[in-house]
Each structure stands twice: as C-alpha cells, then as structure tokens.
N, C-alpha and C positions, 0 to 999 in steps of 0.2 A: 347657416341659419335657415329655418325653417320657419313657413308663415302657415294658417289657417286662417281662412277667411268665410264668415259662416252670417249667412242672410239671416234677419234675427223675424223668428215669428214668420216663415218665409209666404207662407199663400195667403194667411193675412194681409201680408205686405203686401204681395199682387193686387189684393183687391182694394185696397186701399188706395194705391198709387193711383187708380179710376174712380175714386170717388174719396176726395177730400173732406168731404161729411160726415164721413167715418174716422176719422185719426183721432177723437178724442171716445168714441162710444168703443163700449166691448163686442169687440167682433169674435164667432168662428167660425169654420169650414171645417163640414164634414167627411166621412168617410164615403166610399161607395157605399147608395144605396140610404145616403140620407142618416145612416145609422149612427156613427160615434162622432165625438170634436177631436179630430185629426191634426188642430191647428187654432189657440189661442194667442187673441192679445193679450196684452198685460192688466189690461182691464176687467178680461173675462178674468183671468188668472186671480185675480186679486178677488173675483166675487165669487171664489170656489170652485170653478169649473175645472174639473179633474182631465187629462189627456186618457183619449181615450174613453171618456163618459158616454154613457147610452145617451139619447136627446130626450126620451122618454123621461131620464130621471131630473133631468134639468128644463123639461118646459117650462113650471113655474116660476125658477128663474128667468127662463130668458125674456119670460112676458111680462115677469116686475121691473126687470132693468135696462128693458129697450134692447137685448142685445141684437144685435144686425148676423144674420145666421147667413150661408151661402154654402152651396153646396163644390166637391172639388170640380173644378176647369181645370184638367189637364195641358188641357192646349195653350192656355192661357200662362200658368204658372210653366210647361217647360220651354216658353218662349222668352220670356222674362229671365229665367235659370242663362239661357242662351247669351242674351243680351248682358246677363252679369259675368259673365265667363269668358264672354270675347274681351271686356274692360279689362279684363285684370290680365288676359293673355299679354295686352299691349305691352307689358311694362314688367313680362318675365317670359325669358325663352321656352321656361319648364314648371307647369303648374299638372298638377293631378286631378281631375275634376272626381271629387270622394263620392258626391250624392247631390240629389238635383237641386241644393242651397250651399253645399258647401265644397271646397275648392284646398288644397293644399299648395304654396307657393314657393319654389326655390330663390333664397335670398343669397344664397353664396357668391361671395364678388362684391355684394353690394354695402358702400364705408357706413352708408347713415341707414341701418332698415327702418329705424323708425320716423324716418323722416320720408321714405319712400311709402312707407305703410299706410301713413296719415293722405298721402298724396293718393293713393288708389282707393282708401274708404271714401275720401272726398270726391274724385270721378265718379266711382261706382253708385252714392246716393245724389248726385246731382245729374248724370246720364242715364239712372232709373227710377229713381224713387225710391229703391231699396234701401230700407236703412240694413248695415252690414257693423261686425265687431272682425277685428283683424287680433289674433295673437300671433309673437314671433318668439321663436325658442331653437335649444340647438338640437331638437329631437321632433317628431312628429306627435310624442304622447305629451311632449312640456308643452308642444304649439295647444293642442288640445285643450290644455291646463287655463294656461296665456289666453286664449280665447274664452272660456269665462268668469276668468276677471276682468276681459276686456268689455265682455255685457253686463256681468254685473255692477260693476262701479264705475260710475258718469267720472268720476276723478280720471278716469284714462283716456277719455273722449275718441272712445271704439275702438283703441291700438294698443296693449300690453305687449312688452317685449322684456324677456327672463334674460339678461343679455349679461348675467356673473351669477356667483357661486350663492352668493347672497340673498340675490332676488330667487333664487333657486330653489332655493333650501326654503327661504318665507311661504312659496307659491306651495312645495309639499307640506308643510305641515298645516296649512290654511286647509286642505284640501281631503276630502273624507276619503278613502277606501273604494269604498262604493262607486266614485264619482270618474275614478279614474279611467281613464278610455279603453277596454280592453279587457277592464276588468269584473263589472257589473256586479249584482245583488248576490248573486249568489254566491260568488266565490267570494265577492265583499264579506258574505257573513262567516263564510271560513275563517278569514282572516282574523275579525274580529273577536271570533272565539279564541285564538291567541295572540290576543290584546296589541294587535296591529289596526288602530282605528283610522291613520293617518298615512298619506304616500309617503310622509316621510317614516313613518315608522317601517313602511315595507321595505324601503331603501336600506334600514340597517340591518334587515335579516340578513345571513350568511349565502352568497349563493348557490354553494351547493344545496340547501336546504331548500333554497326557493325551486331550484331547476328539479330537486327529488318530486317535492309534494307540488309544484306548477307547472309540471313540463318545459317544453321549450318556450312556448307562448310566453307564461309567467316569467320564464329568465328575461325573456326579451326586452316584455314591458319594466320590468326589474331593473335593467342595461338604459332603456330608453330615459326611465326616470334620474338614474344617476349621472344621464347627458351624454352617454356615448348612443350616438345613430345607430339604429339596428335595421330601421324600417326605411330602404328606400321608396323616392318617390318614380311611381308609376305613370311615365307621361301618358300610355296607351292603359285603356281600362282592360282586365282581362277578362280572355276569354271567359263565358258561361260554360261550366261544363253540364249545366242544365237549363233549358227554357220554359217557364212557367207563362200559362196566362190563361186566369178562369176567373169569373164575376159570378156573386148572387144576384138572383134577378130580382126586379121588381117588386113582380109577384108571381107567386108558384106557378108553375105550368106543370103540364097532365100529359099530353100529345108529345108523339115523336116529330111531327113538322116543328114545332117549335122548339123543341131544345135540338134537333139535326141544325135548325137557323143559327143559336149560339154555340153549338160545337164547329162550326163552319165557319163562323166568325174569332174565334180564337185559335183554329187551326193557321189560318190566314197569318194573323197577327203572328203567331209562332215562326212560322215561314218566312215574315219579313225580318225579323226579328234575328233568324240564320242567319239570310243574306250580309245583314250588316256584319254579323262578325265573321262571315266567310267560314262558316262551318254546314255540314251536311248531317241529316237528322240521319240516326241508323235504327232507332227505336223510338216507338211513345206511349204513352199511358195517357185513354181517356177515363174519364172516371165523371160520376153523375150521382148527388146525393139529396136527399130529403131535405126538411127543416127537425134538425132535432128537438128546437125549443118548443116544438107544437106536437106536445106529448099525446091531445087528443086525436092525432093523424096517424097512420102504420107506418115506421122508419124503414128504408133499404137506402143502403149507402154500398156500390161498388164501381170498379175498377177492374180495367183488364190493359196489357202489356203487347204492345204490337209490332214485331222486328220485321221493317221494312226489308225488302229482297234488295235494292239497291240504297245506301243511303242516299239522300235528297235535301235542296233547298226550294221546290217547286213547290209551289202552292198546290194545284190540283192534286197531284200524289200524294202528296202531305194531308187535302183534305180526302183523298177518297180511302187512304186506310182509317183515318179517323172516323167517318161514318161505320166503317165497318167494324171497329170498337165499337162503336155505339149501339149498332143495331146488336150486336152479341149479349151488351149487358143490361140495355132498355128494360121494362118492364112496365107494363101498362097500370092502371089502378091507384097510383102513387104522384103526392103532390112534389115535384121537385123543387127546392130552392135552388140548387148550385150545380153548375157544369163547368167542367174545363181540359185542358190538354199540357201536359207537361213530355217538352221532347227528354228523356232519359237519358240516351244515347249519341253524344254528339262526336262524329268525323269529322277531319281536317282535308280528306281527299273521295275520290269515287271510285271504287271498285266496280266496274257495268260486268254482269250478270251474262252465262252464254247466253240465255235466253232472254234479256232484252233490246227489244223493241222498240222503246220511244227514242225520238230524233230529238237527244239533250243541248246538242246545238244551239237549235229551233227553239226548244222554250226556256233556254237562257236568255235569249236574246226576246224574247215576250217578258218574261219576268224583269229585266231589265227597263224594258220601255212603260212596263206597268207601276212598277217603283219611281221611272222618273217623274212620270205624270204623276202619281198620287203624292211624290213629295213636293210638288211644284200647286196643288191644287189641291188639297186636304183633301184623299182620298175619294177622287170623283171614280176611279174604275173597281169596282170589286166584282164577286162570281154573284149570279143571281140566286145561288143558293141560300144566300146571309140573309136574303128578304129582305124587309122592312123590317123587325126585331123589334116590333112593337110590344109583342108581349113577353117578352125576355129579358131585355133592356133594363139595367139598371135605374133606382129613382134618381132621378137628379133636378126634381122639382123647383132648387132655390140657386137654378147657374144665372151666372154671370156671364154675360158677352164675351167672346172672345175679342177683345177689342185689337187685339197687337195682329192677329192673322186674318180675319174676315171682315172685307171692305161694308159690308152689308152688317156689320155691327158693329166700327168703327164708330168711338165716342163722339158724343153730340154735344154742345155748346150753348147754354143759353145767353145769350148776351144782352136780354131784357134787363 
C-alpha cells in the first residue's frame, strides 16, 4: 500500500499557524512580484477567487470581505515543508517527498494503515499546525484519488484508504477524467469526446487501445488505476537535467548594472543549486526580456546559448560566462521586466581542459565553506556583484516574518 499525504491549502496554512486570527477569515498568498493568488483558503475559495487570479481583478473583493492577503515567504513555507517531512519520515523508512506540500508514503508491512495513517495526520497537525489529508491505496494514482476524498469529505476525518475492489471501483466512477493525476484537461477532453467521462470508464477501454492512442504514459496510469503498481516510489528526488531560476522584477530596469545585479544573482543560485545534486554545468542560456503587456513600450526579447570550455559547479565561472551572455545580448533603450539563467547542459563528471588553469581544488574547497556558512546563516556571504538589488528585486510588499528561521523575527507574545 501506498500513502499520499498532501498539506491542505499549504502557505495559507504556514501563515496561519502564526497568526491564529486568521483561521476563520479568507486568506491568500501571492505569487512572485505580488501578481496572482498562488494559494487560497476555503473561505477565499468560496467567495470566488479563482487560482491563479490577477489581484487587480479581485481588489474589490478583497476590500469588501476583509480578506487578509500576504505575499510568498519562501523561507518560511520551505521550513515548515521541512518540519512536516521529517514527521512523517519517523514513522516510514521510505517516503518520496513529490513537492514542497506533498509527500508519498510506503505502507507495505504495515497490518492497520489506516490506523497508522490517522496516527501521523494527528503528529503532523499537532507538531505543526498544518492541517494535512492522508490517502492510502494500492497504487500511487489511487493514493492520489484517496487523497481527495480524504479533503473533501469530513466523513473520513483526513485519512481515505481504497483498501478492496469495491472501495475501488466506487472511488473511479466518483471521479471525473480530468481529475485523474497524470491525466489533466486536455487529454481529459480527448477522452471525453469518446464518451469516457469517468476513471472508471477509462479502466474499461481495451489496453491495447489505450497504449495505441496514450502511449506509455496512458497504459501506465491505465495499469495504476486498475491497482497494479507501475509507478515506483523514489526515495532520492532525481536528478534535474535542467536548472532554471529567473524572477520578474519589481519594476522595469533600463541599465546594464542593474540587470548584471540579477543575472549574478540567479547565476549564483544556479550554481548552488548544482552542487546539491552533484552535477557540473557544461552549458547555459541567459536570456533577458521586456514587458509585453506594455504595448505602449518597444518589445525585445532574447537569448543566447553559452558552452562552457570546462563544465563547472563554481560560482564565479558560472557567473563570469553569464555576464558575458549578457553583455552579447544587452541592448540599451529598453524597459526590462525579466532576466534569468537556465543551466541546459548538465555533467555528472569533469573533463579539465589542456589549457586550464584554475586550481579546482582550491575553489572546491571555498565553495564548500561558502555553502556551509550560508546554510548555517541564511545566506550572509555572497559576491559583491549581486549589490543591493534594490531595483531588480521582486515586489514582495505584504511578507510575513520568517518566524521559524530568523531570531530577529521570531514571534512575539502579548500576554496583556
């Protein structure tokens, strides 16, 4: 058996767990840069706020119904994620952590899961605050299933478990097309143009049929649904074979010092980003674009492609060919919203070059002690290149404390 266990409304939840004045009002949390609702309660949800809504189109609601807005804390919500994942470690050798609310649990071995199940949703919202829904089933796409029906009906009180043929069969034909994990809208609407509206109705197509017009993917979830396991669980997350990380700013910038600031600051991040999965960058793409929605401005949007001579996890190399993308495709006159670095090319080893030079040694052992400091101290050493980013810097106008990692914003008490 397989468990899913998925934090409900998860950065909501974070901010909530610090401030209990909030559990009956509608709350959300937006995206980068203040822009969408990335994250509703049930309260928002219920007074129409769509995922993913501009804030623009919902100020008026938020100002008729009090809702409590807050922008994302990162740090905040993946220390929380942290603290809900070591809970549920205790109490299984082999869980998959899927995404930074949700967790996949191997129950095999164990006579009562849903007696174990109910035992770790109870840790987990009494040692965080997080309120959580636990499904168990004998596949990864039923656990999926299992999980909401575990949020949406209080009758299960957070734990559904598909645990016979019966409960099986009820949970697919309960269950739309669409909804199924793996499967989404579009191919949802496939389906449904030949009058498969229901997982259970997918389950009785033939499967060579399914494997012809769904490839392998479709046989899978096909197989998953009719309860043979296809999908095992991945105790290690795997490798990236690409590393993303760019932000819209603020507000538009014009100058090459300022956007070199946030291409140096997401090259950085890239670079750490390596080391943890122990791969070496062999290529990257910087790319730097306009606002398109500001039809009254001149749009340039490019990109250019840069094959490092050695591959690398060293920050400074990492940033010094990224400036030199940059300077290639810069152009002056033009308001930027968006810069970023994506590694393309990722090694698992080092080929050194006849013609290099640097003692990799030496700044192993610096990048090493610079990683350990900044995970020890949220980031006190960086290159003086990143600046201040004051004018690059994403909006984040309506944060919230990091209360769980910085002693200096740790919550306060009135006891009047």
């Amino acid at each position: 058996m397989i468990g899913l266990i998925d934090c409900n409304n998860f950065f909501v939840s974070c901010e909530r767990v610090f401030r209990p004045d909030l559990r009956t009002r509608p709350v959300i949390v937006l995206s980068n840069n203040d822009g969408f609702a990335i994250s509703r309660s049930n309260e928002a949800k219920s007074l129409g706020i769509k995922m993913a809504q501009p804030v623009f189109e919902i100020k008026e609601l938020i100002e008729r119904h009090g809702v409590a807005v807050f922008s994302s804390n990162y740090t905040l919500y993946g220390d929380m994620s942290s603290r809900v994942m070591s809970i549920v470690a205790e109490h299984s050798p082999e869980i998959e952590i899927y995404s930074i609310d949700e967790a996949f649990i191997n129950f095999d071995g164990i006579a009562d899961t849903a007696a174990l199940g109910s035992k770790i949703v109870r840790q987990v919202i009494k040692g965080t605050g997080i309120p959580v829904s636990l499904g168990i089933a004998p596949t990864k796409t039923l656990a999926k299933m299992a999980n909401k029906f575990a949020k949406k009906y209080p009758a299960y009180k957070r734990v559904c478990v598909i645990d016979s043929e019966e409960k099986r069969i009820k949970a697919l034909q309960l269950t739309d097309i669409s909804d199924v994990w793996g499967i989404g809208r579009r191919i949802g609407k496939r389906l449904k143009a030949i009058d498969v509206n229901t997982a259970y109705d997918f389950t009785q197509l033939q499967q060579s049929y399914v494997r012809k017009h769904f490839t392998v993917v479709g046989e899978r979830i096909w197989k998953e649904l009719r309860g043979e396991s296809c999908i095992d669980l991945e105790s290690l997350p795997p490798v990236r074979k690409q590393i993303c990380t760019s932000r819209s700013f603020g507000a538009m910038i014009e100058d090459f010092e300022n956007l070199s600031e946030a291409i140096v600051a997401h090259a950085t991040a890239c670079a750490r980003k390596l080391r943890l999965q122990k791969g070496y960058a062999a290529a990257l793409m910087v790319f730097i674009h306009t606002n398109t929605f500001r039809t009254d401005l001149p749009q340039y949007l490019r990109n250019t492609i840069i094959r490092l001579p050695v591959p690398t996890d060293d920050t400074f190399e990492i940033v010094h060919y990224a400036l030199k993308g940059l300077e290639e495709i810069y152009r002056s006159g033009y308001h930027y919203k968006k810069a970023g670095i994506i590694i393309t090319e990722i090694a698992d080893h080092v080929q050194l070059g006849i013609f290099d030079n640097v003692d990799r040694d030496k700044r192993k052992r610096l990048m090493e002690v610079v990683d350990q400091i900044n995970d020890k101290y949220t980031s006190t050493i960086r290159l003086a290149a990143q600046g201040a980013g004051h004018d690059w810097k994403y909006k984040q106008e309506l944060l919230s404390q990091r209360y769980t990692t910085n002693l200096n914003e740790i919550i306060t008490i009135n006891c009047k």
